[in-house]
C-alpha positions in Angstrom: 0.0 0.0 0.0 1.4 3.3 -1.0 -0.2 5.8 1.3 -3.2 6.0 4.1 -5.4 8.8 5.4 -5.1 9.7 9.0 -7.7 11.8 10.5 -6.6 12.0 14.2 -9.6 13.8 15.5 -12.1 11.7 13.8 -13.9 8.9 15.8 -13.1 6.8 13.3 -10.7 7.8 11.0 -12.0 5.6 8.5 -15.4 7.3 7.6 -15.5 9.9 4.6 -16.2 13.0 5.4 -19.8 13.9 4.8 -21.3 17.4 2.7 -21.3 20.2 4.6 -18.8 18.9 7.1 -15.2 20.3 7.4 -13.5 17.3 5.0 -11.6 17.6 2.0 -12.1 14.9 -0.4 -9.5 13.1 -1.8 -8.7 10.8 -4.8 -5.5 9.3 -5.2 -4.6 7.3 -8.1 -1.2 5.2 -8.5 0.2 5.6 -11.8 3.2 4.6 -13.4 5.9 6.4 -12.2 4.0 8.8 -9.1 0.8 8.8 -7.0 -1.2 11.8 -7.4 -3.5 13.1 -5.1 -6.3 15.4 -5.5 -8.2 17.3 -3.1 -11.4 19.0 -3.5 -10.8 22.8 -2.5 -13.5 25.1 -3.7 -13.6 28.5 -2.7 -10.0 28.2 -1.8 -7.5 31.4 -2.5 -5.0 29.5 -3.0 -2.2 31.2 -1.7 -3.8 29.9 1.6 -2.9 26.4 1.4 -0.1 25.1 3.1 1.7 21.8 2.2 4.3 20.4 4.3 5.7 16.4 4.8 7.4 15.5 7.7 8.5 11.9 8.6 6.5 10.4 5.9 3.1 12.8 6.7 2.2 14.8 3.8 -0.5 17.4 5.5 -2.5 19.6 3.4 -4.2 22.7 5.2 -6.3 25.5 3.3 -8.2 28.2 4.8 -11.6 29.6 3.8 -12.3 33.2 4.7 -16.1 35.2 3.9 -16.3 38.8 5.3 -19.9 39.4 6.2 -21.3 42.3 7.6 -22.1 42.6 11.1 -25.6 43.5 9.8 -26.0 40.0 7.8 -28.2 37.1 9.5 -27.4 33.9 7.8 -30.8 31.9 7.5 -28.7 28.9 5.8 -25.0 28.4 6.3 -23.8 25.1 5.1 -20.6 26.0 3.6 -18.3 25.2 5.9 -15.1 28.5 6.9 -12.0 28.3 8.7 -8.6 26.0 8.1 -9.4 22.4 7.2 -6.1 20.0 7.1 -5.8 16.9 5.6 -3.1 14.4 6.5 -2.2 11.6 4.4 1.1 8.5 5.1 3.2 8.0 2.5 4.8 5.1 2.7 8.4 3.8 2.3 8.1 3.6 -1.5 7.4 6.9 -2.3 10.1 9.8 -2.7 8.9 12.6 -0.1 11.2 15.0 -1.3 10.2 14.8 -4.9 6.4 16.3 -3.7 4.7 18.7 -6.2 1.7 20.5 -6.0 -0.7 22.7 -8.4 -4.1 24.1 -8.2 -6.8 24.9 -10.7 -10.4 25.1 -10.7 -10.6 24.7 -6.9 -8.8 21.2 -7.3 -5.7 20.8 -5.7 -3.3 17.6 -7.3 -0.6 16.7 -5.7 2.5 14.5 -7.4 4.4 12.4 -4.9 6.7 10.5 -7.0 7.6 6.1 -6.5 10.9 5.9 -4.9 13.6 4.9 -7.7 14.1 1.2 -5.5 10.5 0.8 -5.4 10.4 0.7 -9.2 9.8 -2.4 -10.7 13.1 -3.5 -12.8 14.7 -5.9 -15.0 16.9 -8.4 -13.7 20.0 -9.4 -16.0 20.5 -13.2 -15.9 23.6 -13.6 -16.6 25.3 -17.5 -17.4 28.5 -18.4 -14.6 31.7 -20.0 -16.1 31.0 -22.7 -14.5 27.5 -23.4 -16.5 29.2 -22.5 -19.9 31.8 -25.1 -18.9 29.2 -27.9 -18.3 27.5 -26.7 -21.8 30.8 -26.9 -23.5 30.8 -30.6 -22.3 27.7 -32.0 -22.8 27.6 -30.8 -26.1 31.3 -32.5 -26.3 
């Protein structure tokens, strides 16, 4: 398994989180070469959000701000303000340092690339003297 999400606060950090709440979704696809995550952040300036990884945690934290008058009475309010973070464990066989990140269209994807050992690869097999000297004999 490349990566798991971690939701510390949550009862159970399995559950997704539900509309209206304070989740981000998240989709992460394994591809070739990387994993790359993508996290729904609509309404997002994205100069808020904040992306660090530290010991294998990549955490994800954007902030929603709405100024509102101190005249305005909200009948509905189901859009949820404030900093949401999201916290996902990378595992041994990705490369943490190679981490990339864009945003567009209030989707954030984020590139964490498969560790060069973690790669599948081709192994050479390569013939010993000592099996091209029992060739050379048998066909003696």
């Amino acid at each position: 398994m490349y990566l798991t999400t971690f939701d510390p606060f949550a009862a159970d950090s399995r559950r997704r989180p539900t509309r209206g709440g304070n989740g981000m979704p998240v989709d992460g696809v394994r591809r070739e070469n990387d994993v790359l995550l993508r996290f729904d952040v609509p309404g997002i300036d994205p100069d808020s959000i904040e992306i660090t990884v530290d010991r294998g945690v990549l955490s994800v934290s954007a902030k929603r701000q709405e100024e509102h008058a101190d005249t305005d009475r909200f009948f509905v309010r189901e859009r949820p303000m404030g900093t949401v973070t999201r916290r996902v464990h990378l595992s041994d066989a990705l490369n943490a340092d190679g981490v990339e990140a864009s945003y567009r269209n209030g989707v954030l994807e984020v590139t964490v690339p498969v560790a060069e050992r973690a790669k599948p690869r081709k192994v050479e097999v390569r013939q010993t003297e000592d099996h091209k000297e029992l060739a050379g004999q048998a066909q003696a």
